[in-house]
C-alpha positions in Angstrom: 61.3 119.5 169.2 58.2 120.3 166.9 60.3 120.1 163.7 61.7 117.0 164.4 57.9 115.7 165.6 56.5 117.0 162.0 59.6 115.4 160.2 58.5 112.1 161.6 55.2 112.8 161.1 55.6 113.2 157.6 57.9 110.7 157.3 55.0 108.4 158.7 53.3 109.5 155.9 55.4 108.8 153.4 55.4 105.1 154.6 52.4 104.6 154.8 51.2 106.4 151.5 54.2 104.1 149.8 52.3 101.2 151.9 49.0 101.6 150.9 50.5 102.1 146.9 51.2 97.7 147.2 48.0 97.2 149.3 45.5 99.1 146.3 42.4 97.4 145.5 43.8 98.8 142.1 41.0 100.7 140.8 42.9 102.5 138.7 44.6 99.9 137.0 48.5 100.1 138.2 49.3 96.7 138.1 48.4 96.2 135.1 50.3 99.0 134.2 53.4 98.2 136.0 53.6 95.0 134.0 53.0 96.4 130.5 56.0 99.0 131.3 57.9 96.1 132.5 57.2 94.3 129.4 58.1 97.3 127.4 61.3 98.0 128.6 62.2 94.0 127.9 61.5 95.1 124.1 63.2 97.9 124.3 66.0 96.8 125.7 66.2 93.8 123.1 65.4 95.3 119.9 68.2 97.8 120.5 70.7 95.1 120.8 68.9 92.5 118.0 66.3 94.3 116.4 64.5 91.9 114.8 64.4 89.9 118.2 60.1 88.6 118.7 58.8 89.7 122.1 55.4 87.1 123.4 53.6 87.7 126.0 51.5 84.4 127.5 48.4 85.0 129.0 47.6 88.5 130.6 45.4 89.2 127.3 43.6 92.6 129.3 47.1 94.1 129.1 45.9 94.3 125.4 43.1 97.0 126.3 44.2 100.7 128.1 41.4 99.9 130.4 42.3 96.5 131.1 38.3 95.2 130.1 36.4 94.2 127.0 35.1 97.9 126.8 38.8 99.4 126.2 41.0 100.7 123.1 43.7 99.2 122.2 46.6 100.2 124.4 49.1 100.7 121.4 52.5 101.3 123.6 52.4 97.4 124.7 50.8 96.2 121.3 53.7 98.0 119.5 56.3 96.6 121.8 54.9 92.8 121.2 55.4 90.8 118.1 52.6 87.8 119.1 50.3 86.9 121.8 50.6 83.9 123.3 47.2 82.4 124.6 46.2 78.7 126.8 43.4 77.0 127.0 41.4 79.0 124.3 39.1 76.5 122.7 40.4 73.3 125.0 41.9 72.7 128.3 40.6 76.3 130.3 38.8 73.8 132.7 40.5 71.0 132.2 42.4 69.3 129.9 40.9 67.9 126.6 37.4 69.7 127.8 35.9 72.5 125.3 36.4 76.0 126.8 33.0 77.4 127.8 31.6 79.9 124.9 31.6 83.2 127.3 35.6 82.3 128.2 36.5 81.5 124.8 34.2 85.1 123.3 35.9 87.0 126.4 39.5 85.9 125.2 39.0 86.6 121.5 38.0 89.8 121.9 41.1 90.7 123.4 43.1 88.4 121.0 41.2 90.2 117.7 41.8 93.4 119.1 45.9 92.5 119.2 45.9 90.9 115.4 44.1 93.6 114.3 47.2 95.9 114.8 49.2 92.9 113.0 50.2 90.5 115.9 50.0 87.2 115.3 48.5 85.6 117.5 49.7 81.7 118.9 47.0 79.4 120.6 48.0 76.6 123.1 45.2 74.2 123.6 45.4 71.5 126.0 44.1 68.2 124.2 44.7 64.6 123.2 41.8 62.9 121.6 42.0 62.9 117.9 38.7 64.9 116.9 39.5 67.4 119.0 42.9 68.1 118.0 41.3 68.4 114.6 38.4 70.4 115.9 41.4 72.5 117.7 43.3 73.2 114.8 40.3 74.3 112.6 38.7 76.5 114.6 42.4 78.6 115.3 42.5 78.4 111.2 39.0 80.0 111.2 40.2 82.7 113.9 43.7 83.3 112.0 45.2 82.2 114.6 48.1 80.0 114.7 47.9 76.9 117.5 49.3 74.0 118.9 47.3 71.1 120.1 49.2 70.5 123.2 48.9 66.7 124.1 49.9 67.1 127.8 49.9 70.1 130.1 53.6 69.4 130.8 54.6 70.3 127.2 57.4 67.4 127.4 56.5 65.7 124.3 56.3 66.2 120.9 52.9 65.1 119.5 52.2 62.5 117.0 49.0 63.4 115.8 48.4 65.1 113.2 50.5 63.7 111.1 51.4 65.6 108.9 51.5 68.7 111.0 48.7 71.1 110.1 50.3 74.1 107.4 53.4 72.0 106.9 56.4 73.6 104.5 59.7 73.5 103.5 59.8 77.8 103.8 62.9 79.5 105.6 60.8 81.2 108.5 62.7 84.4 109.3 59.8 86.4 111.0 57.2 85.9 112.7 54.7 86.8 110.1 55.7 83.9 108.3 55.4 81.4 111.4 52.1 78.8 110.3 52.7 76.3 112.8 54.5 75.9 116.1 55.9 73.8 118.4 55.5 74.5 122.3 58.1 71.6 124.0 59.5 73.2 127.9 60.0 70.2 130.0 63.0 68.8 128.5 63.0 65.9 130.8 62.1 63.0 128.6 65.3 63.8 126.6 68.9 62.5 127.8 71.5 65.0 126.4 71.0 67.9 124.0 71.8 65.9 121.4 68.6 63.5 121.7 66.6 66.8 122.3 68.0 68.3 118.9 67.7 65.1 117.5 64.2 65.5 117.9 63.3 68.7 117.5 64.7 68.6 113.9 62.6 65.8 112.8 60.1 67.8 112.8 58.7 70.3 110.1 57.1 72.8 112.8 58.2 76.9 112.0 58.6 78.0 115.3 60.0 76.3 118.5 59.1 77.7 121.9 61.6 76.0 124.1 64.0 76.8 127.8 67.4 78.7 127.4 68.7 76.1 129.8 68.5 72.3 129.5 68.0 69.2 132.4 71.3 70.0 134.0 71.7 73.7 133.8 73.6 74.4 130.7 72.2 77.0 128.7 72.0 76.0 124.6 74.8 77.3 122.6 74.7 79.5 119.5 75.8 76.7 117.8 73.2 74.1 119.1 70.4 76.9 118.1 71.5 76.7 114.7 71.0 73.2 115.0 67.8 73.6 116.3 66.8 76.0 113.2 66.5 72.7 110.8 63.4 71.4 109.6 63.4 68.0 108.6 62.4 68.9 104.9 65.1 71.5 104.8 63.7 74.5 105.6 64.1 76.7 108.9 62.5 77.5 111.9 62.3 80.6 114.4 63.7 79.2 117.9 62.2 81.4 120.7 63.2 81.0 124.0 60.7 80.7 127.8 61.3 83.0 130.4 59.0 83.8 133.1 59.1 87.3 134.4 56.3 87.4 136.9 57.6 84.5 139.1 61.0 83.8 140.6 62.0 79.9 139.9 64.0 78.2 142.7 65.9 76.1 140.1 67.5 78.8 138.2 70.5 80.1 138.1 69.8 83.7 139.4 68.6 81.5 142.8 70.3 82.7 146.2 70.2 79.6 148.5 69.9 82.4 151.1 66.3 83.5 149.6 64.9 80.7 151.1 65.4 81.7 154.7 66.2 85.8 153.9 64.1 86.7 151.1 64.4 89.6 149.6 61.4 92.3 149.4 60.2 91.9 146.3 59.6 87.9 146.8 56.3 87.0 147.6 53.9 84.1 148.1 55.1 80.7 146.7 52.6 79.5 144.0 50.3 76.6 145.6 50.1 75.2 142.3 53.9 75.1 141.4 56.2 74.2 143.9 59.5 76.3 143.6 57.9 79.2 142.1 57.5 82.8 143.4 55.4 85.4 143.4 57.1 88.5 142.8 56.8 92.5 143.0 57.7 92.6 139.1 58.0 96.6 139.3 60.7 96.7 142.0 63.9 97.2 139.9 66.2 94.5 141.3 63.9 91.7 140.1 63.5 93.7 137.1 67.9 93.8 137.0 67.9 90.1 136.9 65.6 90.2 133.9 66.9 92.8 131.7 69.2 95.9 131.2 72.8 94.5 132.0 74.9 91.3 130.6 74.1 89.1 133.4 70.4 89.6 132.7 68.6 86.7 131.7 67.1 88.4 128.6 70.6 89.2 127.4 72.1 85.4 127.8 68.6 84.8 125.6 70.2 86.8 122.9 73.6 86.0 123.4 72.4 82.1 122.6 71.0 83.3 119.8 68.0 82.7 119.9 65.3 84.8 118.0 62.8 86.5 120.7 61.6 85.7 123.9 58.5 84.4 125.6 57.0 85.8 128.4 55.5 84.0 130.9 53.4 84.7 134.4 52.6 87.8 132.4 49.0 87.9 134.6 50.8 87.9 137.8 48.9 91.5 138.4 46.1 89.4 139.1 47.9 88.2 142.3 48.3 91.8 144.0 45.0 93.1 142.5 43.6 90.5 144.5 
């Protein structure tokens, strides 16, 4: 009787010690840490099957510093595994859209930013703005920085912006790394376009190096090697990197990793639907079945990325630590 009382009682403890690890107030930093492993192993993973495949991180910048604050080192395990930070909002739109960013947000986000290109990652800004002077302004001050932007004209990213024109840095180079990436073009929402063809169409009337864009377009299909290599052609003849979105600290109702069941029996990693984006989840990033449907295997999204062909990944939701720190 008493050793099966103290087997309970320590297997009490076990729960509630492995309870209390997801309820932290995180003093120590572990989801921030959970999240640059899982970020890590994503580079790991892809370099060793495409080894000059470009790994971004959005957002998330205090990943950049071991202690997760101003006051930190760089943490050189993530910086290593990265290619390019990718950062919002940093001179317009981090209040609202076509609004300057506050000084103390934009000082607190360069500092983490310089600290990342001073290692040798390039760094890409996307600032939310429309009217003419500011796009300008937007553009000149990420020249200043060394940083490479995008003046986003709506927070949707669905079109393709007419001004500047031409496009700030434009050439006719063959862009084959990132290093060599002077301007970029950030389009998600593929809804404006009515087949891939229009969307290609598009795309390669345009002189911009890079292309962020979605594996999958408006009615599920994922782009083809083929249709990538399309998508490589600048208008002038040179070429482009094509980088594809994928959002690892969120679970998305509309793709195609989606159990219709999930809605009614989730499973334990879901969380809390984001308020803010309907269809979207929270999730427990560190848990290793979301982390299955990510990477590691041939059904993993990363690996239908690289099967596309397209030339890296970018990482979205990578602040979702901010969600269980809080």
């Amino acid at each position: 009787m008493k050793n099966t009382i103290s087997l309970l009682l320590i297997l009490s403890l076990i729960m509630i010690s492995c309870g209390k690890e997801d309820e932290t107030t995180d003093s120590e930093g572990i989801y921030k840490q959970r999240m640059r492993e899982f970020v890590i192993n994503i580079s790991q993973y892809s370099k060793t099957l495409k080894p000059d495949f470009n790994v971004i991180p959005q957002n998330g910048l205090e990943l950049i510093s071991d202690n997760g604050n101003e006051s930190g080192q760089p943490h050189i395990a993530y910086l290593n595994a990265i290619d390019a930070n990718g950062q919002e909002d940093l001179f317009f739109g981090y209040n609202a859209d076509d609004q300057i960013t506050l000084y103390q947000d934009n000082t607190y986000l360069r500092t983490f930013l310089d600290m990342s290109k001073k290692v040798g990652n390039v760094i890409l800004v996307i600032d939310y703005c429309f009217t003419p002077e500011k796009v300008l302004t937007s553009y000149n001050q990420n020249t200043n920085a060394g940083y490479i932007s995008f003046a986003a004209n709506k927070r949707e990213l669905n079109t393709i912006p007419t001004f500047p024109t031409p496009i700030p840095m434009e050439n006719a180079n063959v862009i084959t790394k990132m290093s060599e990436v002077k301007n970029f073009l950030y389009l998600l929402n593929l809804s404006s376009y009515n087949s891939k063809i229009d969307f290609i169409n598009a795309v390669t009337a345009t002189n911009y190096d890079l292309l962020v864009t979605d594996l999958f377009f408006n009615d599920g299909s994922s782009f083809t090697t083929d249709e990538i290599n399309q998508l490589r052609n600048k208008a002038n003849g040179g070429k482009r990197l094509v980088i594809s979105y994928m959002s690892i600290g969120e679970a998305e109702d509309y793709r195609y990793y989606w159990k219709s069941t999930w809605s009614t029996l989730p499973p334990e990693w879901l969380a809390a639907e984001n308020p803010n984006w309907k269809g979207n989840y929270k999730v427990k990033y560190w848990n290793r079945e979301w982390q299955n449907i990510i990477y590691g295997n041939d059904t993993s999204y990363t690996k239908r990325i690289i099967d596309a062909g397209f030339d890296g990944v970018y990482l979205d939701i990578i602040d979702a630590f901010e969600f269980f720190e809080e």
